[in-house]
N, C-alpha and C positions, 0 to 999 in steps of 0.2 A: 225714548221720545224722539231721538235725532235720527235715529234708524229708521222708525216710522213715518216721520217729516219725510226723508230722503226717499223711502218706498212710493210715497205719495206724490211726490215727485217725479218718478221714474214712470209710475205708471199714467200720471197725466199727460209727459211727454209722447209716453209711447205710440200714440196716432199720428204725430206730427213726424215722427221716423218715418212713417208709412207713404206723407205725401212725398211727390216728386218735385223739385225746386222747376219753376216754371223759366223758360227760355233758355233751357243747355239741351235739350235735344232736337235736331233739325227736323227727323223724317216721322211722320206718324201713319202706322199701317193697320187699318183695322181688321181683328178677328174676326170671322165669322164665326159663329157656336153649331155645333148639331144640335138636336133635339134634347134635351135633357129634362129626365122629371125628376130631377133633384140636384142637388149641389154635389159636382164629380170631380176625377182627373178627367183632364181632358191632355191629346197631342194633338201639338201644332207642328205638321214638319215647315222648315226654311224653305225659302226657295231662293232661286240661284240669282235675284238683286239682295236679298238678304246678305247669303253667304259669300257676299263680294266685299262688302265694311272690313275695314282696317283690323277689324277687333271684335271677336262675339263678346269679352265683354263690355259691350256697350247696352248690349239690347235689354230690354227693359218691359216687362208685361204689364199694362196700367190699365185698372180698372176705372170705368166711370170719370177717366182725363185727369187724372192726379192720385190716384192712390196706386201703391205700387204691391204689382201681385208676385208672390216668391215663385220661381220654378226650378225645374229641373234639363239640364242642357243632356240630350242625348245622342250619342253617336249610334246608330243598328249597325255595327261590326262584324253580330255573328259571337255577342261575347254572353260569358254567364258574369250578370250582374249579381253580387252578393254582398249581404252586410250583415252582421252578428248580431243580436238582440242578447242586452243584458239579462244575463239567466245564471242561477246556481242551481246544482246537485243537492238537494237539502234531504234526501232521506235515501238508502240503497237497503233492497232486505231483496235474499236469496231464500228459494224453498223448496229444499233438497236439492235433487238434481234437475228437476224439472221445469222450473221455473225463476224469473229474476224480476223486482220491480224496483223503478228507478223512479223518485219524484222530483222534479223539474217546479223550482220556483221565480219565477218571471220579474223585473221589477214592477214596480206598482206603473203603470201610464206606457207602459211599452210600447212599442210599435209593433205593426201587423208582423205576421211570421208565416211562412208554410211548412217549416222542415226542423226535423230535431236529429243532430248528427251524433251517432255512440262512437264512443271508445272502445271496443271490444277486445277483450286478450284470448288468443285461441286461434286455431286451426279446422276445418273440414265439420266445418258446425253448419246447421240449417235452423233459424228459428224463427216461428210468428209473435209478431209486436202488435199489442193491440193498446190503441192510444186514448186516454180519455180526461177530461178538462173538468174544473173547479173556479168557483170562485173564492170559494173558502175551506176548503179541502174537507167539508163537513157532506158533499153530495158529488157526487160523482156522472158524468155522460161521456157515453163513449162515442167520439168521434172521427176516428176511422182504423184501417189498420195498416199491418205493411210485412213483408219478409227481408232479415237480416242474414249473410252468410258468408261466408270463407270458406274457398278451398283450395289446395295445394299453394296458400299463399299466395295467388295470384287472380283469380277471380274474389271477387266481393262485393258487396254491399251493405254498404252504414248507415245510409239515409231513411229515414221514412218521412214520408210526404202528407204535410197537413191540409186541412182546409183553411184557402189565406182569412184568419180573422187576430182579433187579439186577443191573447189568455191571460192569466194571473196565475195559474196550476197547474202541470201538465205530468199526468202519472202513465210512464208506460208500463207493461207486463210484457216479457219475452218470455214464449212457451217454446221448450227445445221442440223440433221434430226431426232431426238425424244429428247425430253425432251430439260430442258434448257439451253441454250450456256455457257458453262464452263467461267469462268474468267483465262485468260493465266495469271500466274504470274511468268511465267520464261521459257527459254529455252537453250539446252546446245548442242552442238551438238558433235559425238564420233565417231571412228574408230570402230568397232565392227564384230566379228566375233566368234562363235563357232569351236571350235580344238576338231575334234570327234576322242575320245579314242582309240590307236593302239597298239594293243602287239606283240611282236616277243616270238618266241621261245628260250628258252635261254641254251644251250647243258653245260649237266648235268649228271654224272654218278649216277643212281636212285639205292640205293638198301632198303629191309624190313629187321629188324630184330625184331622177338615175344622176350620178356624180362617174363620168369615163373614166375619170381617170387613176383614183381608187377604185372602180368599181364598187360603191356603195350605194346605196339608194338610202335615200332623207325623207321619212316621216313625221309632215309636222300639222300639230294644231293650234292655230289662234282661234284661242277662248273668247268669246264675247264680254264675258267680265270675268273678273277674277275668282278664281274655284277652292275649293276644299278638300281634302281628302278623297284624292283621285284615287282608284284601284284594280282599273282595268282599263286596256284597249283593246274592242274588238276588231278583227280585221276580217274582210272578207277578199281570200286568194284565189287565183284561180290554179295554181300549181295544185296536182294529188297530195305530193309528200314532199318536205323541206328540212333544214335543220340547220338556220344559222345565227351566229352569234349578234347582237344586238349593243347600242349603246342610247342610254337615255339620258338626253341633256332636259335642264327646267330652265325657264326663265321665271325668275320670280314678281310677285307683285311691287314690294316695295323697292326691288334693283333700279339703284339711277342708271344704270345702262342699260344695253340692249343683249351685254351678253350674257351666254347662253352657259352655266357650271353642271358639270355633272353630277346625276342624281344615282344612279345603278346602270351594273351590267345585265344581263342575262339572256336571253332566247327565244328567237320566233323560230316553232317549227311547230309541223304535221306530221304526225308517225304513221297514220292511216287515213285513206280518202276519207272525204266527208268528214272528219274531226275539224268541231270549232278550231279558229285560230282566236288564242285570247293570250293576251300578254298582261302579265301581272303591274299592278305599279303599287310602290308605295309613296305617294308625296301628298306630303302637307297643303301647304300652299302654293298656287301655279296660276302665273296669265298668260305660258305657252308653253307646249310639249314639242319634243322632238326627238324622235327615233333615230337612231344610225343601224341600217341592215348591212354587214360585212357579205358580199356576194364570192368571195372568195374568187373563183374562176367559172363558176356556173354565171347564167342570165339573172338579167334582175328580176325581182319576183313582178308577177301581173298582179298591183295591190288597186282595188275595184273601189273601196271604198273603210273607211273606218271612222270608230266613235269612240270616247274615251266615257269613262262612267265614275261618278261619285258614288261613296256613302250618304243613304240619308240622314238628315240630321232634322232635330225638332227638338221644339224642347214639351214638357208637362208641368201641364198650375193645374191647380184646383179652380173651376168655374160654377158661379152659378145662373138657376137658370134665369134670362133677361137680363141679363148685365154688361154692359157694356164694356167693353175690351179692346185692347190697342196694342201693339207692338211698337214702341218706340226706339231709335236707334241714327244714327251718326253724331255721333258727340265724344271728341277725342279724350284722349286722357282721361279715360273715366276707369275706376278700379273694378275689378272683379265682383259682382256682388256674391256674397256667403250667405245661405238660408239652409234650415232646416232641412227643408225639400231633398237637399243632396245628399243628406247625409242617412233618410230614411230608406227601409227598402223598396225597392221597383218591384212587387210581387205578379205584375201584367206587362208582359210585351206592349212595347208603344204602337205597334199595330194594330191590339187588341181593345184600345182604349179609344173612347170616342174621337171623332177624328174633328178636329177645327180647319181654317182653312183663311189665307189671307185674301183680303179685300182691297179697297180703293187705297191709293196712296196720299198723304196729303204734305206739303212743307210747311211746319211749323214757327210760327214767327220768334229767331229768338231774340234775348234779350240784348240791348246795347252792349258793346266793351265799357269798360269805367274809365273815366274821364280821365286825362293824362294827369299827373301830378300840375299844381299850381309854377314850378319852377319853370315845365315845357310849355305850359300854355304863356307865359310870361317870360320869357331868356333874359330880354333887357333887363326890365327891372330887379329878377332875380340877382344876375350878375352884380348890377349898380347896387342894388344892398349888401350883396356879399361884400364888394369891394369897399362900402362904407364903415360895413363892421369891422373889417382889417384896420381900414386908415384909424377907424376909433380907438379899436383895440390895442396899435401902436403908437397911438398917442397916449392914450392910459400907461403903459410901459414904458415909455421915455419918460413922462411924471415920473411916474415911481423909481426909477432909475436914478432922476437929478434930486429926488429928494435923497435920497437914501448917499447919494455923493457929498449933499449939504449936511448931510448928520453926521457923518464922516469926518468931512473938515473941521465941523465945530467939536469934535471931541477934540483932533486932533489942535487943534489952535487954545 
């Protein structure tokens, strides 16, 4: 019964988790939605007043001005996103030499999946995998297929590639076609997806200055606000071919000074005309860039013009269609939020996925500070009763003192 009470309890609370406590966040930026004929993921990438806040975790995706919607914070790096789906091997049968099936049981409520990884033992094998799903392993569909292979231990492949849905059953069949039938000793199945690399432009006042007397020349940009994961500067030279050594100072956002700590070394150079000049960066966070070109004993280079480029970043909610949505954000000290969302798989490039887009910006009214304590609002009087309850306190004490003298005397007399 107290289990039950308590359940009952958790789950009335649980929309109240949802709303957002009114007057701690300053800035509120509305989404725009694409067209949706249904309830989707949707990406929103940042844009560069966004990714200037102290802290992405602040931002905060809110539906309909108080309900707070889970997402997912994505960097496009250029990485393979991947996450495991809970899955066991629950059945293996071999048949003869020709064949091997392996069945794949899912937990009950799993998450999407597209990809089922083998274990294979063996060498210089070729075989087709043909993949087919169940709900209760009582009927069978097949839903696509793939080739697995090994050779000379050095080529291979172990993956076969599903259709992104969710299973409960998943029975493969590898039929040899050259060489020997692999021994399956394991299988794992994953959420899987490649995030192909995107950069934005990041607005930057670029100027050159030649330094006589090192012979260096100084490349620098003030950022118009503070940036993100910078990953390139392009330059545009007028030299054919170059090759020299480089120093990259940062100034960071939160530094109380102005100076400038070094972030890497490395090299601006051209091996062949007409080759981009791009310099790699890797910095976190940055409100100024600054190059050092080592000119050695050559001329300083003729730099025409340059740009520094970020990673895009966005994040992904689930939207539906006509709903109203907001991005909310400057509000310090606020913790990371934890959802689900991050921990399931990304099985769609955030490219791929309908696109949102930031609107009007508005400032949010917040809530007062709380009132000082009663002591600050009042010093005197606080004081003059502290100082009353002393005087009282040590007059209670000297009582007690001359009595305890007078019980004293009278034993002693």
């Amino acid at each position: 019964m107290r289990k039950a009470l308590l359940l009952l309890l958790v789950l009335a609370a649980a929309p109240l988790r949802a709303d957002l406590p009114p007057g701690k966040w300053a800035v509120s930026q509305q989404i725009v939605l694409p067209k949706l004929a249904g309830p989707s993921l949707v990406y929103l990438p940042l844009s560069d007043q966004v990714l200037a806040i102290r802290s992405l975790s602040e931002l905060r995706v809110v539906r309909d001005g108080h309900l707070e919607e889970p997402y997912r914070l994505v960097v496009e790096r250029g990485q393979v996103d991947q996450t495991q789906v809970p899955a066991r091997m629950s059945s293996l049968g071999v048949s003869g030499t020709e064949r091997a099936q392996v069945v794949l049981a899912l937990a009950p409520e799993a998450p999407e999946a597209n990809q089922v990884r083998l274990a294979l033992a063996g060498d210089n094998f070729r075989c087709k995998v043909v993949v087919e799903k169940s709900a209760d392993q009582a009927q069978w569909w097949q839903v696509g297929t793939g080739l697995v292979y090994r050779h000379e231990q050095r080529f291979e492949e172990a993956d076969v590639r599903l259709p992104i849905a969710q299973y409960r059953y998943l029975r493969l069949t590898l039929v040899r076609l050259q060489g020997k039938l692999p021994q399956v000793e394991g299988a794992s199945v994953w959420g899987q997806v490649l995030v192909p690399a995107r950069t934005e432009p990041v607005p930057a006042a670029f100027t050159v200055v030649n330094r006589r007397r090192d012979n260096t020349t100084e490349l620098t940009w003030r950022l118009a606000r503070p940036a993100r994961e910078l990953v390139r500067a392009d330059l545009a030279v007028a030299e054919p071919t170059f090759d020299r050594p480089v120093a990259i100072m940062v100034g960071r956002p939160l530094a109380r000074t102005s100076e400038l700590v070094m972030a890497d070394t490395d090299a601006l150079r051209r091996l062949r005309p007409g080759d981009k000049v791009q310099l790699p960066l890797a910095i976190g966070e940055v409100k100024l860039v600054q190059v050092v070109v080592s000119n050695g004993d050559d001329r300083p280079l003729t730099i025409r013009s340059g740009s520094l480029l970020r990673l895009r970043q966005g994040v992904i909610f689930r939207a539906q269609p006509g709903g109203r949505y907001e991005l909310w954000y400057d509000r310090r000290q606020v913790p990371q939020p934890v959802y689900d969302i991050q921990r399931l798989p990304l099985l769609t490039p955030p490219s791929r996925l309908p696109q949102a887009s930031l609107g009007a910006v508005r400032r949010m009214a917040l809530a007062p500070p709380p009132p000082p304590p009663w002591s600050e609002q009042h010093p005197v009087l606080f004081w003059a009763a502290l100082v009353g309850v002393l005087v009282l306190l040590g007059a209670v004490v000297l009582r007690a003192m001359r009595r305890v003298g007078e019980a004293q005397e009278g034993k002693a007399g």
